[in-house]
Structures are given as structure tokens and as C-alpha cells.
N, C-alpha and C positions, 0 to 999 in steps of 0.2 A: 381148289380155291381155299386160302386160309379164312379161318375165323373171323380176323380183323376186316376182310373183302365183303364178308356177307352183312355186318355190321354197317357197312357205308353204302349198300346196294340201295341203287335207286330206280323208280319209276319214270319211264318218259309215256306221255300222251299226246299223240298229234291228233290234232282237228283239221280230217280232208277237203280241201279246197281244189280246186281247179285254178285259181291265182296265188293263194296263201297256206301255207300249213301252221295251223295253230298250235304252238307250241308248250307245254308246262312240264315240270318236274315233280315230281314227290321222293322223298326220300321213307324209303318202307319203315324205319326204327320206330317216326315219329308220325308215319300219316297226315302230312300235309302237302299238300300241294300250292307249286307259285309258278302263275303264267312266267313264262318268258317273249322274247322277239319273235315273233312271227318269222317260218322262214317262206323265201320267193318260193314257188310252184315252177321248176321247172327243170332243165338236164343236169343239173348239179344238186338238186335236191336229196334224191338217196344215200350220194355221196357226205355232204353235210349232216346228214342224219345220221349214219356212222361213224362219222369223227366226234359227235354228238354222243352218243351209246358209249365209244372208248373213253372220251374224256372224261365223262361225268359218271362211268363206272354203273353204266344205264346194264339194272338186270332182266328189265321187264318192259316191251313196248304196248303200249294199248295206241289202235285206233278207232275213232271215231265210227261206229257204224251207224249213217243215218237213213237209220227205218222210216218210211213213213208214217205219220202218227194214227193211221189204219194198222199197222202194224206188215204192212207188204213192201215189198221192195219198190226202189222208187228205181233211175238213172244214176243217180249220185251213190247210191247204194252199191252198185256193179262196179260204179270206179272207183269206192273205196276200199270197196272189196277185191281187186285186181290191185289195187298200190299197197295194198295190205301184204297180198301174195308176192309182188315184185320186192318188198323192204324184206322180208323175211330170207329170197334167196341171197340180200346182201351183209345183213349184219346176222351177228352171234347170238343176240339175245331172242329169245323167244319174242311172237305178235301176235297179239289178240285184239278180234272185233268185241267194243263196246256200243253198250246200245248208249247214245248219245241224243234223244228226242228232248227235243225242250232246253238245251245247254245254251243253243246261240241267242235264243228266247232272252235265257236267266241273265245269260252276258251281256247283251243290251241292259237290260235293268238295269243289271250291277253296275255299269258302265255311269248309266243316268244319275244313277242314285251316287255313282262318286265324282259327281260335276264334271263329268266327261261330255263334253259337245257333240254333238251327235256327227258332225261331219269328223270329229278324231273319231269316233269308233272303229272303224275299219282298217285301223291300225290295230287294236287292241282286243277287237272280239273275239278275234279265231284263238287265240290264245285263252283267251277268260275260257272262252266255253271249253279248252280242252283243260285247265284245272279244275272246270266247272265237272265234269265224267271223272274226270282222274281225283278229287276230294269225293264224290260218290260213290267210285270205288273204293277207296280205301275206307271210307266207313262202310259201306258194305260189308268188304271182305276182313274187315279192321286185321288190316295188314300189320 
């Protein structure tokens, strides 16, 4: 990989749905994260998610782990954690589970609080909440 490559490495964050995968990006240089389109949940999904990763020069994928706020596994946990496992044997870049408790929460707000109708949200939440873990990580980790 040359120098100028690592320079433009970015972050991809999906937020697991059983209808929607909530999509954002970050770019590592500068630690910010900005939802994208939400993609469908379904047989073309992994596929788009690596044309996704090659396009946009994606060096890092987080998903979505949703713990329950007990902190024990819930259903939705096992199938994040299994599309977790199935994304990784398809693209190149490395996948990590994040803990994701409280993002769809924040995304609602965020959603309200920027005069978003509550019946658009569900176009937009799954997205907010995966810039919502993907902007926590990168201050966390201040990438």
C-alpha cells in the first residue's frame, strides 16, 4: 500500500437490520463521521457492501453490536454477529463488532431535534445511529 493510500483510508459503519443496513463513513485523517443511504437487507446486500469498501477505499468496517442494555446478548445480537462473520469472508478489509447501545436512541433525537417528522425517520435512522458508534469511535480511539 503506498503512503498516499493510508492518507485517504476510510471507515465504513453499518448499523444491522433485518430490513435496513445503516450506513456512515468516516474518513480516519480527520475523525468524522457522515451518515449515508441506508442500504436494503437483503441478497445483494454483501455484495454492495463491497463495491462499497473498494470504492470508497473503506480500510476498516465496524458493525453494529446490539448488546442488550443488561449488557447480555439479545436475538439481534447473534444475527449481527453471524452478518458480521459472513461480511468478513467477503471483502478485504478487516470487521469489527461495536458496542452500539443507545445510538438508535441518540438517532431518534438527532433526527427530532433536526425537524425530521417522525414518520421520515426510518429512512434515516439506521444510518444516523451507525455515524452515531462510528463518531464514538473515532473519539474514543481518536483515530
Amino acid at each position: 500500500m503506498k503512503h498516499s493510500d493510508i492518507a485517504t483510508m476510510k471507515t465504513l459503519a453499518l448499523d444491522f437490520g433485518a430490513v435496513r443496513i445503516g450506513v456512515a463513513i468516516g474518513d480516519d485523517a480527520i475523525g468524522v463521521a457522515h451518515a449515508r443511504t441506508f442500504l436494503p437487507h437483503d441478497a445483494a446486500t454483501i455484495e454492495a457492501i463491497n463495491r462499497l469498501v473498494i470504492n470508497e477505499k473503506i480500510g476498516h468496517v465496524l458493525v453494529g453490536h446490539p448488546i442488550g442494555l443488561d449488557g447480555n446478548s439479545t436475538s439481534q445480537t447473534k444475527a449481527a454477529e453471524a452478518f458480521a462473520m459472513q461480511l468478513q469472508q467477503h471483502i478485504y478489509a478487516p470487521v469489527e463488532l461495536v458496542d452500539e447501545r443507545y445510538s438508535s436512541r441518540e438517532a431518534h433525537a438527532n433526527l427530532t431535534a433536526g425537524k425530521r417528522r417522525a414518520h421520515e425517520h426510518k429512512k434515516y435512522v439506521d444510518s444516523e445511529a451507525a455515524r452515531i458508534f462510528l463518531q464514538a469511535y473515532f473519539d474514543k480511539d481518536d483515530v
